[in-house]
Structures are given as structure tokens and as C-alpha cells.
N, C-alpha and C positions, 0 to 999 in steps of 0.2 A: 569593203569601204575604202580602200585602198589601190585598187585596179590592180591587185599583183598577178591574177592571173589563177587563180584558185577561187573554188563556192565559201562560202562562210555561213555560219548558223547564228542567228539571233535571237535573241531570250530574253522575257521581263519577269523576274525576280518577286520575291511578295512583298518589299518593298517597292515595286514601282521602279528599279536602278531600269534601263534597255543596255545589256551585255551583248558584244560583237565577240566568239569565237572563230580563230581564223583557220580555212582550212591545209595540212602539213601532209606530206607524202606518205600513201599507204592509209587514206583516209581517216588518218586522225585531226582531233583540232588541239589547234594552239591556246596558249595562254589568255584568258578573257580579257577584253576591253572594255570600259567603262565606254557607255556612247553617250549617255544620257538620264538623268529623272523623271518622275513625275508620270509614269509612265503605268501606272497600274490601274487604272479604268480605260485605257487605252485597247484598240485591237489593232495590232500591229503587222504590217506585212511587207518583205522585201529583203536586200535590197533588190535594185532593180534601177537602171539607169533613164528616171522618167520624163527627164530636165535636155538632155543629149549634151553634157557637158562633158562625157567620159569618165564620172563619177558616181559609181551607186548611190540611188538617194531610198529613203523610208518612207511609205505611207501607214497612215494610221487615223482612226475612224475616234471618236469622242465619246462620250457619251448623250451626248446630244444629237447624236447623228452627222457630224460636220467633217470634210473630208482634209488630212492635215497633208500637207508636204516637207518633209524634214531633209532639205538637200545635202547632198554628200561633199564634205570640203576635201578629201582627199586625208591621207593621214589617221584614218579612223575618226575624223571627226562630224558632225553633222552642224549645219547651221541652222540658223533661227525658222521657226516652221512658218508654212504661207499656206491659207485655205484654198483650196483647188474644184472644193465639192461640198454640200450639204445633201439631205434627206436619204442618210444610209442607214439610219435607227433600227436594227435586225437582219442588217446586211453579214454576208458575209463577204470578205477582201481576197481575191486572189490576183497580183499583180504577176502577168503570165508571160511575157520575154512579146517577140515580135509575130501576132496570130495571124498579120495580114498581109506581110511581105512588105513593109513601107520603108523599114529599116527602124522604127519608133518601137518603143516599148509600147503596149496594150494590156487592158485590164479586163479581170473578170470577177464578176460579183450575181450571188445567189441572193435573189430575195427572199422573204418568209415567206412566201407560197411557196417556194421551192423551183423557180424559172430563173434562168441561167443567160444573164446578157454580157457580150461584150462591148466594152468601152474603147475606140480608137482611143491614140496616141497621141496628144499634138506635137510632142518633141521638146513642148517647153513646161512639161509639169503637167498640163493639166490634159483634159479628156474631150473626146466629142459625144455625139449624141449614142446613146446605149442602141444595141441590137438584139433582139432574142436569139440566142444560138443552142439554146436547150430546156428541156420542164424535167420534174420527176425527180429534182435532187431532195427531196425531202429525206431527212435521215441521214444522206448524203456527207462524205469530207472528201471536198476536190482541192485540187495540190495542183500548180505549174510542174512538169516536168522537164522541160527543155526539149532537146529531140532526143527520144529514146530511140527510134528505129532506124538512125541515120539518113534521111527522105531531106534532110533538110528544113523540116517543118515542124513547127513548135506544138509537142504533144500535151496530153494533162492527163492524172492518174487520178482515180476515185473508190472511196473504201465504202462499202454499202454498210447496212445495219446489222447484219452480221458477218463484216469482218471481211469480207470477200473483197480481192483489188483488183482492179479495171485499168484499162490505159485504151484512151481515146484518144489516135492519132489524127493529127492537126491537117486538114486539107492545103494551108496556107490563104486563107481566106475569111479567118474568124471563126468557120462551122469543125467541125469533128466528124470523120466514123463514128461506124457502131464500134462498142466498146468488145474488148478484150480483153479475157480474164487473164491476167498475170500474180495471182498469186492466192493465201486466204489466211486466214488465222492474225487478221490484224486487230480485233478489238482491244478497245482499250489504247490503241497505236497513236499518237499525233505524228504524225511527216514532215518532213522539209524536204522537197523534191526539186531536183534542175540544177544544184548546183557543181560542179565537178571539183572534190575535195582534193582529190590527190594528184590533180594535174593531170590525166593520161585523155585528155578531151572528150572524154566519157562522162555522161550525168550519172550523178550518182544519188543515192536515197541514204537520209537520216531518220530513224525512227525512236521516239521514245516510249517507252512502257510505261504508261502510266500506275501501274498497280506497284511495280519496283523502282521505279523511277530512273530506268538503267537504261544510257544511250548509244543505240547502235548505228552502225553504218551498213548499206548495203551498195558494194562497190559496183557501179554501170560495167556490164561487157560486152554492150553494142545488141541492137536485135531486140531491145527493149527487155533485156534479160539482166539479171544481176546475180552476183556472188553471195552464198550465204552471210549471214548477219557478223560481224565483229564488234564485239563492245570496243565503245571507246571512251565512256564516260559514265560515273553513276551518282548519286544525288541528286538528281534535277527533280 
């Protein structure tokens, strides 16, 4: 939230607080930021620069369905939210870096059937008309990855229902390859993929356990390949 030039991890608490962790050399994170309340019926996703102000901003969906924009003031701070989107009631949120080469950030969101459309960019927050760029994610948790494979082109990783992980590299066009098994033994895993923690311009993977509740990193080594697991946090 800050543009220093590192990934950061974001988290809502059972209270409701939205915590900014920032990320430190050697893929650990830093000291938590308070970003914000009220934030516990909320499905949150980002950052992600969706305004082109050169500040990561926050999207997050209601319980209503209604789509929020919480832009980025710099500083670790967010300002006041502005709706951008309605009828996402079962949606799931993945804000995915630039899929179509415009220079805009672009979004991806799974319906409750399971059909996978991409949302251009406009550059000032908000989105254009949705595209179908996939079916079949029933079960399904898809992640932004950034570019895994060094191609230049913005990839996304997917963990099936039992546990198995994919990486479906980005054409540059909104659509995807067939996917690529990179890895298994994810259940139970939630992700934070794409952001580069420790600086070396490599994407790198956050993963938590949810049964120990103990947060690893999994550092990018180019090639869509990563380094075994490092804890770097536990209580969550």
C-alpha cells in the first residue's frame, strides 16, 4: 500500500480490523498495519493498482453482493470506499495484475456455476463488460500469480479438490493455456500468489495451513518453480 516496491499480505481478523503485512528480505513479513474496520462480512481482495494512480487500492464484495473500491492514499492508508460493481452475491474475487496487455489492472471472478470471466480494466477503478475465459472451476481456488514463467504475461495458479496445484499461463489476451501441474498436497492451504516479498523480482507464494494455522512462504525461482516452504508466521 505504500509502493515500496515489495508484495504485502492482507488479512481480516475476527474482529472485522483489515491488517496490511509488509513484505522484508528473505520473504518474511513485517510488522502489521492497521488498514481499516468493519471489515468481517466483507470478501476482500488485493492490493492491486485498479484506479492508475500508482497506489495499490482494495476491492471487496458486501454482503449484498455490491462491488466496493477502497483506494490506496499512499502511506498504508486507504480512503473512503466508492461502489464500482453490484450482483456478485456467490462470486468469488480475484483481482489479477494486467491479462490483456493495456497496461490496466483486470479482474477475475468465478460464478456459482463454476464459469470464469474476465473483467477489463478501465484504469479509473472500475471494470468493463465480463468475458468467459473458462468453466469447470467448481471446487476450484484460483489465485493471481503474476508471471511465473518469465513470458512476460500474467499467469494464475489453481488448487483442485484434492489439493493438486496448476498454473495456467497467461496468453496475454485475457485467455489461459492448458494448465500445469506444479505441485499437490495443498488441502486445507489458502494462497496469496503474485506478490514478490523479498525483492529479487521473482513472484513468490504465501500459504496458510489452515488446520495449524502456521504461515509459510514459498520463494519464486523463475520457471514457475519455487523453493521449498519457510515458515514465517503462526497464529493466523
Amino acid at each position: 500500500m505504500n509502493g515500496g516496491g515489495r508484495g504485502e499480505v492482507l488479512a481480516v481478523d475476527s474482529t472485522g480490523i483489515l491488517w496490511l503485512y509488509p513484505g522484508r528480505a528473505g520473504g518474511q513479513l513485517g510488522g502489521q498495519v492497521q488498514l481499516g474496520t468493519g471489515f468481517a462480512d466483507m470478501l476482500i481482495a488485493g492490493p492491486g493498482d485498479v484506479n492508475s494512480d500508482g497506489m495499490p487500492d482494495v476491492l471487496g464484495i458486501d454482503t449484498t453482493g455490491n462491488l466496493w473500491l477502497y483506494p490506496g492514499l499512499g502511506a498504508r492508508m486507504l480512503g473512503a470506499p466508492r461502489q464500482v460493481g453490484n450482483g456478485w452475491t456467490g462470486w468469488r474475487l480475484i483481482p489479477s495484475g494486467d491479462l490483456n496487455g493495456d497496461g490496466r489492472v483486470d479482474l477475475l471472478g468465478i460464478d456459482p456455476a463454476g464459469d470464469l470471466y474476465m473483467y477489463p480494466g478501465r484504469g479509473d477503478g472500475t471494470f468493463g463488460m465480463k468475458r468467459q475465459v473458462g468453466y469447470g472451476w467448481t471446487g476450484w481456488d484460483l489465485y493471481a500469480a503474476s508471471d511465473l514463467n518469465g513470458d512476460g504475461k500474467t499467469d494464475i495458479l489453481g488448487i483442485n479438490s484434492v489439493g493438486d496445484l496448476y498454473q495456467y499461463a497467461g496468453r496475454g489476451d485475457g485467455t489461459f493455456q492448458m494448465k500445469v501441474k506444479a505441485g499437490n498436497g495443498w488441502i486445507g492451504y489458502t494462497l496469496a500468489a503474485g506478490g514478490d516479498l523479498n525483492g529479487d523480482g521473482l513472484a513468490d507464494i504465501t500459504g496458510l495451513d489452515g488446520t495449524t494455522h502456521t504461515l509459510y512462504v514459498y520463494l519464486g525461482k523463475g520457471g514457475a518453480k519455487f523453493a521449498m516452504k519457510k515458515q514465517i508466521a503462526a497464529g493466523w
